[in-house]
N, C-alpha and C positions, 0 to 999 in steps of 0.2 A: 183544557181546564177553563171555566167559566169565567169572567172577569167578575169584581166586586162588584155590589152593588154601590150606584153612584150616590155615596155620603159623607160627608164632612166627618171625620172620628175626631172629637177633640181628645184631652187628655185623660180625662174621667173614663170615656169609653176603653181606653189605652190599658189602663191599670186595672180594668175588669176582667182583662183576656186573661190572666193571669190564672198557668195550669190548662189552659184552652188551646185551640188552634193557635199553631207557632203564627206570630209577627212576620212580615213581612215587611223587611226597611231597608232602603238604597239610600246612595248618596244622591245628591243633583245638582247643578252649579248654575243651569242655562237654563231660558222658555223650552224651545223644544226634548230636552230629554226629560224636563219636567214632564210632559207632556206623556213624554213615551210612558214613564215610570207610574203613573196618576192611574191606570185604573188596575194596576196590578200589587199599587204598597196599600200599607196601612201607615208608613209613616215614612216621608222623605226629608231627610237629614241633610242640610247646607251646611257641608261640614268643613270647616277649617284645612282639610285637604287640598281645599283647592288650589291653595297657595303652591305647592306641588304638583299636583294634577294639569292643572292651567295656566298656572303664571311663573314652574319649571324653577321656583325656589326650594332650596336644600332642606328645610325643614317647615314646619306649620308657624313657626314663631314669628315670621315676617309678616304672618297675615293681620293685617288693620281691621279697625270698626267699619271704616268705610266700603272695604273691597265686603266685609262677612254682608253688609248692609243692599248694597250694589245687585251681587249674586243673588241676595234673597228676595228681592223684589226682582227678579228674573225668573226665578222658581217659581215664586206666587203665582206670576199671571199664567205659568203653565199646569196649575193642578184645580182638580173640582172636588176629590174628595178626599185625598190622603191628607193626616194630620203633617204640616210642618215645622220642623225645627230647628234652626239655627245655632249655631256653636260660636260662643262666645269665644274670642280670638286670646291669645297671652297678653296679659298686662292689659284684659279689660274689665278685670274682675274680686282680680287679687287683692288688690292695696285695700280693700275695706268692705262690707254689705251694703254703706252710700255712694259708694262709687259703685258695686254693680246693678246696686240698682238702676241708677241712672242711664247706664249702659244697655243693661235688658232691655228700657223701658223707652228708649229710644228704637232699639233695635224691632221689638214688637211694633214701635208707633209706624215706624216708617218701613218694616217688610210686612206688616201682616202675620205673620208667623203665630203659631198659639202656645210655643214653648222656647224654650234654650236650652243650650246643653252645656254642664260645667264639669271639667276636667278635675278631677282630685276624690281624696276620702277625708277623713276626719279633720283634716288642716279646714277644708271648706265647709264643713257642714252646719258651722254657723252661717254661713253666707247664703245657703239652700233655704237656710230656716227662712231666715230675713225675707228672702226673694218670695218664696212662695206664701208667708204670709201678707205677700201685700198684692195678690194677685199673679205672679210672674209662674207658671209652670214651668219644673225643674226637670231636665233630663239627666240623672248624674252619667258617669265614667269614669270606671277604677279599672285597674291592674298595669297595662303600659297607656300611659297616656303622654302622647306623642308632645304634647308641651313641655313635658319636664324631660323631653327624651336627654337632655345634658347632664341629668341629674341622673340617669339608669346607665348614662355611659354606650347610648344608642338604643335600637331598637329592639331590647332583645325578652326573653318570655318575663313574665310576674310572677311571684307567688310560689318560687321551687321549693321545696323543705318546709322548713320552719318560715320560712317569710308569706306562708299562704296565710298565719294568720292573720298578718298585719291588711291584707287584703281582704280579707271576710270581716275584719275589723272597720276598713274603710268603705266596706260595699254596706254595712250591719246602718253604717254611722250615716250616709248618705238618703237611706232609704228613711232612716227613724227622723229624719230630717224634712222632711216633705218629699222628696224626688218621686214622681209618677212613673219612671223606670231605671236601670239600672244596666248601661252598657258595660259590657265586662272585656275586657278585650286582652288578647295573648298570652292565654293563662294553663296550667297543666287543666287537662280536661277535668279530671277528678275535683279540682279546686271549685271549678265552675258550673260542675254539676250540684256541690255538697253547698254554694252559696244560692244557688238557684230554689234548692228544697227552704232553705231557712226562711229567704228573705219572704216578703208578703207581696211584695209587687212584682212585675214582670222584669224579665233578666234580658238584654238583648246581644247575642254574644256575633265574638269579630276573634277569629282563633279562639274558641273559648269550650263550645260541647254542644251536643247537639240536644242536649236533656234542660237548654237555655227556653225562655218564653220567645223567643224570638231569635232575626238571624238581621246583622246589617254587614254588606261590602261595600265598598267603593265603585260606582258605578262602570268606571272606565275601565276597574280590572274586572269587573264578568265580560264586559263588553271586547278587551282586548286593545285597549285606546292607549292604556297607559303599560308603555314596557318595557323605564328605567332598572324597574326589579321587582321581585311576583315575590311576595310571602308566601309560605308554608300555607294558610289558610286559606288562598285564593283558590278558588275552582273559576275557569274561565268557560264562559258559554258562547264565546262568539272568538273570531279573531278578525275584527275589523281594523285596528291598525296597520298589518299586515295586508289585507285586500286594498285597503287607501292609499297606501305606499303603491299599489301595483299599479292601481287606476289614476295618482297624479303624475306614474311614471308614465303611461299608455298618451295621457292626456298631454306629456312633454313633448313624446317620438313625433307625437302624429301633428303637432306644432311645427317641430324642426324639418320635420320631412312634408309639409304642407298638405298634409290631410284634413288637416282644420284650421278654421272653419271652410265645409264642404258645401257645395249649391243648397242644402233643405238650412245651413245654419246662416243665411245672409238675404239681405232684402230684395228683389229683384227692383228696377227701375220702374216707376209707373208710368204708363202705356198713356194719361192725359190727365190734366190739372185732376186733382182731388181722390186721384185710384191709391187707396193702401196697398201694400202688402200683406 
C-alpha cells in the first residue's frame, strides 16, 4: 500500500473526508513513533493515555497540562504531514470556556498542534462553541470517555438501550457546536453506525463500527507494547512487547555469562600516538 502523499491536512481538510476514504488516526507520545506513524495517519492523536501507557498511572485523570504539553512538543518534531491533536487533560477545561480557553491556547502556543480534543456531550458544548469561535479547533469525544471513567463506574460500553439516545444527543450537541470530528468510542455497533449517518462531520471510532469516518487505537496496543489489558476492540498487528522482553533477556544471559561486550563491541589499544579505533 502506497504511503500518503507528504502534506500537512489541517482541520478543514479533516472534515471534508466526511463519507470518503476512512481516517486514518493513531495515538503518539514520543519523536520517533511520531515518526513511524507520520506517513501512514491522517491524524496523530497525543492522547491523554499516556498517563497509562507511559508513565503506568491507573487512570487518564492524573495526566497534567504540563506532561499533555511535554509529549506534544515530542510528537511535533516527529511528524511532516499528519494533522496533530492534543487531548486536553481533566480539570483543564471544565471549570469554565475562559479557563479552556487559556489552556487550549497555551497548549497550541507551545506544541504546535492544530487542534484539541475535549472529552464530553452537551455538558461541554458550550465550551466547543467558545473555543472554536476564537480560533481553537475542536476534536469532540462521546460515549466512554475514560475521564469520567468514575462516573460510568469503569470502563465499560455507552449507549445500551435507551441510553443511546442520551449519546446521539451528545454526539448531535458537540458537532452543532463547532467540533471538526467526532470520536465515538465503546459504543453498540448499531448506535455508531445510526450517529455516523446523522451527524455532518466525520465520526472516528475506538470500539464503535466500522460504517465510522474513520478508525483511532492506541498505538502501543496495535504495536503490542502495552499488555496490562487488551479491550474487546483492539486488534493487535505486531507483538513487540513480547519479542523485547526476549531480547532484554538474551541481552542479560549473555552479560552474566560474559558474552558481552565480545572483541567487534570494544576498542582495541592503539598501535602509536593519535591511531583511533
Amino acid at each position: 500500500m502506497p504511503l500518503l502523499t507528504p502534506r500537512r491536512s489541517p482541520p478543514p481538510d479533516i472534515h471534508s473526508r466526511k463519507g470518503g476514504t476512512p481516517l486514518v488516526c493513531l495515538t503518539a507520545y514520543t519523536t520517533p513513533i511520531a515518526r513511524l506513524v507520520d506517513p501512514h495517519c491522517d491524524v496523530v492523536l497525543v492522547g491523554d493515555s499516556v498517563g497509562m501507557v507511559l508513565h503506568g498511572l491507573p487512570t487518564t485523570l492524573g495526566v497534567t497540562l504540563d506532561m499533555m504539553i511535554m509529549h506534544g512538543q515530542a510528537v511535533r518534531r516527529g511528524l511532516e504531514r499528519a494533522l496533530m491533536v492534543v487531548d486536553m487533560p481533566f480539570g483543564s477545561y471544565e471549570e469554565s470556556p475562559d479557563h479552556a480557553f487559556r489552556n487550549a491556547a497555551r497548549l497550541m502556543a507551545e506544541t504546535g498542534c492544530a487542534a484539541v480534543k475535549l472529552e464530553g456531550g452537551e455538558v461541554i458544548a458550550e465550551t466547543i462553541r467558545f473555543l472554536t469561535g476564537r480560533g481553537v479547533p475542536v476534536m469532540a469525544h462521546v460515549g466512554l470517555t475514560p475521564q469520567a471513567v468514575n462516573t460510568f463506574g469503569g470502563y465499560r460500553v455507552q449507549g445500551k438501550g435507551e441510553d443511546g439516545e442520551r449519546i446521539l444527543r451528545d454526539a448531535q450537541a458537540v458537532a452543532e457546536a463547532g467540533a471538526f470530528a467526532v470520536v465515538l468510542e465503546k459504543m453498540p455497533e448499531a448506535l455508531a453506525r445510526r450517529i455516523t449517518e446523522e451527524l455532518a462531520v466525520p465520526t472516528i471510532g475506538i470500539g464503535a463500527s466500522p460504517a465510522c469516518d474513520g478508525q483511532i487505537l492506541v498505538v502501543d496496543d496495535v504495536l503490542g507494547m502495552f499488555t496490562d489489558f487488551r479491550p474487546k476492540f483492539v486488534k493487535r498487528y505486531a507483538e513487540l512487547g513480547s519479542g523485547a522482553e526476549a531480547a532484554i533477556g538474551a541481552y542479560a544471559a549473555d552479560v552474566r555469562d560474559r558474552r558481552f561486550p565480545a572483541a567487534e563491541h570494544v576498542y582495541a589499544t592503539a598501535s602509536r600516538a593519535g591511531d583511533v579505533a
